[in-house]
Structures are given as structure tokens and as C-alpha cells.
N, C-alpha and C positions, 0 to 999 in steps of 0.2 A: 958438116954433119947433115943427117937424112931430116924430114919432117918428125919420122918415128921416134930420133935419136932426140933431135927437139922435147918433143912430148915427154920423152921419159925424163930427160932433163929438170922436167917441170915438177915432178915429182905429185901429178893431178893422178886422180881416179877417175877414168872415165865411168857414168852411169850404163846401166842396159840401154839396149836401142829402142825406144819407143815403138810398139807395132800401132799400125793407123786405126786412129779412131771414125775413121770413115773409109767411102767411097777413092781412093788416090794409093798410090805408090810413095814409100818413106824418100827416093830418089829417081830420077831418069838419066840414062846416058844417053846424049842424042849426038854425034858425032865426035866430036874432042870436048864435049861439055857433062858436066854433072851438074843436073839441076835437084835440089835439096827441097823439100818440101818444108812449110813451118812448121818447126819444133818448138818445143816450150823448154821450161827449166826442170828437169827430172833428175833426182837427186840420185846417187848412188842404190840407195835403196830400195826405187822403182817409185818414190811419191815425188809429188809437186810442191813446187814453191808459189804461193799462191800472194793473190794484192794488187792493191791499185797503189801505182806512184801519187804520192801525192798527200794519202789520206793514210794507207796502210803499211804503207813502205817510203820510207825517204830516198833521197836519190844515190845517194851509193850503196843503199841495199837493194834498188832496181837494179844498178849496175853489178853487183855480184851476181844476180838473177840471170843478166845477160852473160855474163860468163857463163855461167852452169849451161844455158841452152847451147853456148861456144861447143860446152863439154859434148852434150848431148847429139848436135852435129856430127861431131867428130866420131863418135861412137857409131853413127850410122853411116860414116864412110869406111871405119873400117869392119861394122859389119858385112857391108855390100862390097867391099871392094877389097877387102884382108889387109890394108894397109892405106897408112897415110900416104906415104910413098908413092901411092898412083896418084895422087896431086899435085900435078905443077904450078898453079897459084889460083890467089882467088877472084874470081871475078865481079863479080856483085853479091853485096849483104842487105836483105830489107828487113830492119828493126824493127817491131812496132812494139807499142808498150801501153800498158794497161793503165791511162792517167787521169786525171783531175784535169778537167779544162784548165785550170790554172797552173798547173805542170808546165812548164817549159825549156827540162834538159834534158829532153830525149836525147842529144846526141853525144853528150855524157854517160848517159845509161849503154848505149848503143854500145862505147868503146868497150866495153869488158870485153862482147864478143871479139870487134875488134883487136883489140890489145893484142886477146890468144890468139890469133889468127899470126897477127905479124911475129907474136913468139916462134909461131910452130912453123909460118914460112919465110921469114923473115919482112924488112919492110920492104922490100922490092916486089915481091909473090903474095906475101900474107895480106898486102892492104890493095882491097878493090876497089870498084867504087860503090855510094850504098847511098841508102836514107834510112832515116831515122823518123817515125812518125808515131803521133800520141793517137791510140783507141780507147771511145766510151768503154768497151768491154774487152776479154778474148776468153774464149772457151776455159771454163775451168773456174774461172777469174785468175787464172797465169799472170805473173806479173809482167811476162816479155814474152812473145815469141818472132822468131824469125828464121827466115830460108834464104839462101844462100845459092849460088852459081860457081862452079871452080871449074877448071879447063883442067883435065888429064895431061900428066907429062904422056912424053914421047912412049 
């Protein structure tokens, strides 16, 4: 099965693509690579999932947060790219998350995105390498965002 075929398997809705709230590109292709800009968690209906781990969000409801961004990704490759399809695996994920100094499972949070990832390309392609790191703040007050590297298939 394709990544496409994947995805629909999952039976998710991906959101709208996020247009940049700043100065940057939603993605760049620089030779066989897609570099992803950070995204946040944008819900189907074009709002945000908003909170700090910790205080406002417990940790598997950051971790659904990091999926939805997973979703929100996704959305902006196949905006830019008309398919998942031109992904041949992922390369690097950098998580960061909205937490309480005293938060300390970012990298529980992290795997929503990752999870999807290895759904949609399996575990061999879908899982890169990543970190996972806690922020004072992220715009919005988003409970996650993260950008991502994928290498184009052939």
C-alpha cells in the first residue's frame, strides 16, 4: 500500500494548510529533501488547539495536540506537493511543546506525531530521527508545534 492508501486507511481528516503567519515558506525542497516549517495543531475547522502541558493540558491530551500538528503537516505536503506519495521517508521531527518546567514527557507527547508518521510510512520510512523538547511559551500559546525533514521518493 501507497502512504496515500495508508492515510485513507486511517480514516483522519486532514485540516486546511496553515498559510504563514510570518516572514518564511510553509516548506522548501532543496534537492531530494523537504524541509517543513513548524506547524501547530489546526483543527479541521481552521482553529487551534491551545495550552500549556502541564497546567492546561495533561499529557495525553498534548500528545493528541501532537498528532493533529502530525495531521496539519501532512496537509501541507499534500498541499505543496498533491500527494503523500512524493514521500519516501521521514527524516527528522523537532517537537517542542508548550510546558511547565516541571513537565517532563515531552517525548510521549512527541509520539502522536510520530506514531502517524510510522502509520502513514511505515516503521522503516515513517520513523526518523527527532527530539523532543519543552518551551516557556509557542506562539498562540499552541500546545505543540513542530517541523519536520522528509527525503522525496525517487
Amino acid at each position: 500500500m501507497t502512504a496515500a492508501d495508508n492515510f485513507a486507511a486511517l480514516g483522519m481528516v486532514l485540516p486546511p494548510p496553515p498559510a504563514p503567519k510570518g516572514v518564511y515558506k510553509p516548506l522548501l525542497i532543496v534537492d531530494r529533501f523537504v524541509y517543513v516549517s513548524g506547524h501547530g495543531p489546526v483543527l479541521p475547522d481552521g482553529s487551534l488547539l491551545h495550552g500549556k502541558a502541564g497546567v492546561d493540558v495533561n499529557a495525553d491530551g498534548a500528545k493528541l495536540a501532537a498528532q493533529q500538528v502530525g495531521l496539519t503537516i501532512l496537509s501541507t505536503l499534500v498541499s505543496q506537493l498533491g500527494s503523500l506519495n512524493r514521500i519516501k521517508r521521514v527524516i527528522k521531527v523537532l517537537g517542542m511543546v508548550n510546558a511547565t518546567p516541571e513537565f517532563g514527557t515531552h517525548p510521549h507527547v512527541i509520539n502522536g506525531c510520530s506514531e502517524l508518521f510510522a502509520k502513514i510510512w511505515g516503521p522503516e520510512n515513517g520513523i526518523g530521527v527527532r527530539s523532543a523538547v519543552g518551551m516557556g511559551s509557542l506562539p498562540d500559546n499552541i500546545t505543540v508545534e513542530i517541523e519536520a525533514i522528509f527525503e522525496l521518493s525517487d
